[in-house]
N, C-alpha and C positions, 0 to 999 in steps of 0.2 A: 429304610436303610437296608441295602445289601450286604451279606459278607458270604465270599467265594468259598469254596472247599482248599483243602492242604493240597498247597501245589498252586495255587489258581490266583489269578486275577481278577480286579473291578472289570477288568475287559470280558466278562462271562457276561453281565449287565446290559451290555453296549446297545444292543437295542432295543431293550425295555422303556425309556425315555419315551420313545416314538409311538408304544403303543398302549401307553400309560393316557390316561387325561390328561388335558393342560394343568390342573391345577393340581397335579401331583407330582412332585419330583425327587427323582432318584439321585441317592447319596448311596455310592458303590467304594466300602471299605477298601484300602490298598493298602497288604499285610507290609512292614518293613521288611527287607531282604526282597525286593523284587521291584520290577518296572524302573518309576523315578524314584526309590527309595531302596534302590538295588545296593549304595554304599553302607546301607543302615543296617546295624545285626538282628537279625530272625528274634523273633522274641518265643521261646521256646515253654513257654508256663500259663496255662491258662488265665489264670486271676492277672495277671499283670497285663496281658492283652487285653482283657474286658477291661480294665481299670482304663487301661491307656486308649481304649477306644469312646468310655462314658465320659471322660476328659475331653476329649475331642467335640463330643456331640454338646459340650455346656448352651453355647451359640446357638444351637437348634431346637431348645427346648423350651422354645416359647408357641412352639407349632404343633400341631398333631402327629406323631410319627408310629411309622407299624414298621417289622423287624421280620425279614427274609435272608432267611440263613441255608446255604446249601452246603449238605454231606458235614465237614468241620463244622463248616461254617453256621449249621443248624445250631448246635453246643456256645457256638461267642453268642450267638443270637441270646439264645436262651440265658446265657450270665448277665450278658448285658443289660436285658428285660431286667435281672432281679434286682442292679443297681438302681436303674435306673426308677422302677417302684419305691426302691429305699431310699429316693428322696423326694417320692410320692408322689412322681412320673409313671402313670400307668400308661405305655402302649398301645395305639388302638387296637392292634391285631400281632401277634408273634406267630408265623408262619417257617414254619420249618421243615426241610426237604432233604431226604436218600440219606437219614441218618435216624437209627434206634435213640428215643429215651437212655438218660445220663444212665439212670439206674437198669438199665436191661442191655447198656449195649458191652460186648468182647472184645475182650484186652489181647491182643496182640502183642508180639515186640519188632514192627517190620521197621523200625526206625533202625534196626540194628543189623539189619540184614545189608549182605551186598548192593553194587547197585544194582546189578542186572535182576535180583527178586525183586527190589522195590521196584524198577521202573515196568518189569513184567506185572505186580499187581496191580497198579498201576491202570496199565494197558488192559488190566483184564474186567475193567470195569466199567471200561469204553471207548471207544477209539476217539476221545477227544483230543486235538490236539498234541498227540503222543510222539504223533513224528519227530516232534521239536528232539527227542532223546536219541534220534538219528542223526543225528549233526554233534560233533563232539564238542565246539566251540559253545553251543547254547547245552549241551548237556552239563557241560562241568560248570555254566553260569546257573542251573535253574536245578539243578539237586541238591544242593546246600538248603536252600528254600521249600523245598519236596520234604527231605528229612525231618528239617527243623519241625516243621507242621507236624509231621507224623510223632514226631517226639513228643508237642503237646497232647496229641487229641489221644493217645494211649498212655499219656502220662495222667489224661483226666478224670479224676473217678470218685466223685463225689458220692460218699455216702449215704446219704440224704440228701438227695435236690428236694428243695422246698419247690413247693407249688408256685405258678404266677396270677395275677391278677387278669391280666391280659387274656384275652380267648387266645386257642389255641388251632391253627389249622397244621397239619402234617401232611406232605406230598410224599410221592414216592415214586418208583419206575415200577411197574407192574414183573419183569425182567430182572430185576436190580436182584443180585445172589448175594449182593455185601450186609445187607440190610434185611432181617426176619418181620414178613408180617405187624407178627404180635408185636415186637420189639418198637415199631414204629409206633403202634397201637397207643403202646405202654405212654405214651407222652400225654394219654388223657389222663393219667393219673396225674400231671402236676398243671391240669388245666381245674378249673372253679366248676363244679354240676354244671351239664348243657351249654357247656362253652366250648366243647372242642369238637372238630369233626375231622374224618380222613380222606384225603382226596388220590384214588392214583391215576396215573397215564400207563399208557403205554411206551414202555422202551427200559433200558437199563439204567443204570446209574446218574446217565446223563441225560435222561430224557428229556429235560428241560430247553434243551438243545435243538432237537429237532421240532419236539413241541411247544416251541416259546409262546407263539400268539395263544396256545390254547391256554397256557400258562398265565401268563401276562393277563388275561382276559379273565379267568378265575379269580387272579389277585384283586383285581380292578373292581370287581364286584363284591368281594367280601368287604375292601376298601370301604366304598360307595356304602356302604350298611352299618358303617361301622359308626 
């Protein structure tokens, strides 16, 4: 199961499917307040989106699944894993990407800023998709949905994140200035001894992007061991 970064789409996924084995398939999270669930209100609280997403998955947990979280998206990942052990659904793999450990990562408050800072941070963390904030007609449909995100993931701050069952991999962009190192590191502390390891690529934020296949083909092999 995938879940996007703040701001983002299951359309970041789109072509992981194809380069995925046949006998693996992608389930790519689509946050409300965007795409077809554009009339739906943002859900701005973390626990209530991992809650409303392991509701979601009931249907799917008769099968194996491993949890690919990018940037936000690393943090649902990771809440989601803790539900989903507590009712003794362990994950084969929780894989998480361009985002620090709950307990290492910096609180911000860019949810509060204008647009023009939010959508400059934004931009400055990759030119993915960014244009879209040059059209005013999709600017003023896709910043409510921008904010809302950023309201949760700096409103997240768990005290103690408990450890997972589940190994741990952590990716990252070797480029990536949003995201320290160690901070990413730090996510071995709530992996089990010998269970986590660190992977980076090349590129910023979004490396994921340009380097999918090599991505995709990392996933597929830790998958395949799992």
């Amino acid at each position: 199961m995938c879940f996007p970064h703040a701001g983002g789409t299951a359309q970041l996924f789109h072509g992981w499917p194809a380069r995925l084995p046949a006998d693996v398939e992608v389930l790519a999270v689509r946050y409300p307040g965007r795409q077809d669930r554009l009339a739906e209100a943002c859900i701005e609280d973390m626990a209530t989106l991992a809650d409303t997403i392991e509701d979601a998955l009931r249907t799917w947990l008769d099968r194996p699944l491993a949890l690919f979280g990018h940037s936000m998206g690393a943090c649902v990942a990771y809440e989601v894993a803790l539900r989903l052990e507590a009712r003794g659904i362990v994950p084969e793999h929780l894989l998480v990407s361009a985002h620090e450990a709950p307990q290492r990562a910096e609180h911000i408050a860019l949810h509060e800023a204008d647009d023009e800072t939010l959508i400059a941070h934004v931009r400055s963390l990759g030119d993915v998709h960014s244009e879209v904030y040059d059209l005013p007609e999709l600017r003023d449909l896709l910043l409510p949905a921008l904010r809302s995100d950023y309201r949760l993931i700096e409103g997240y701050r768990p005290s103690n994140p408990a450890p997972v069952k589940a190994p741990i991999t952590a990716y990252l962009g070797q480029d990536d200035a949003s995201c320290a190192l160690g901070g990413v590191r730090a996510w071995s502390g709530l992996a089990a001894p010998g269970s986590f390891e660190l992977r980076p690529f090349p590129g910023d934020h979004f490396y994921l992007v340009p380097r999918e296949a090599e991505v995709v083909a990392d996933v597929a092999a830790r998958l395949s061991r799992a």
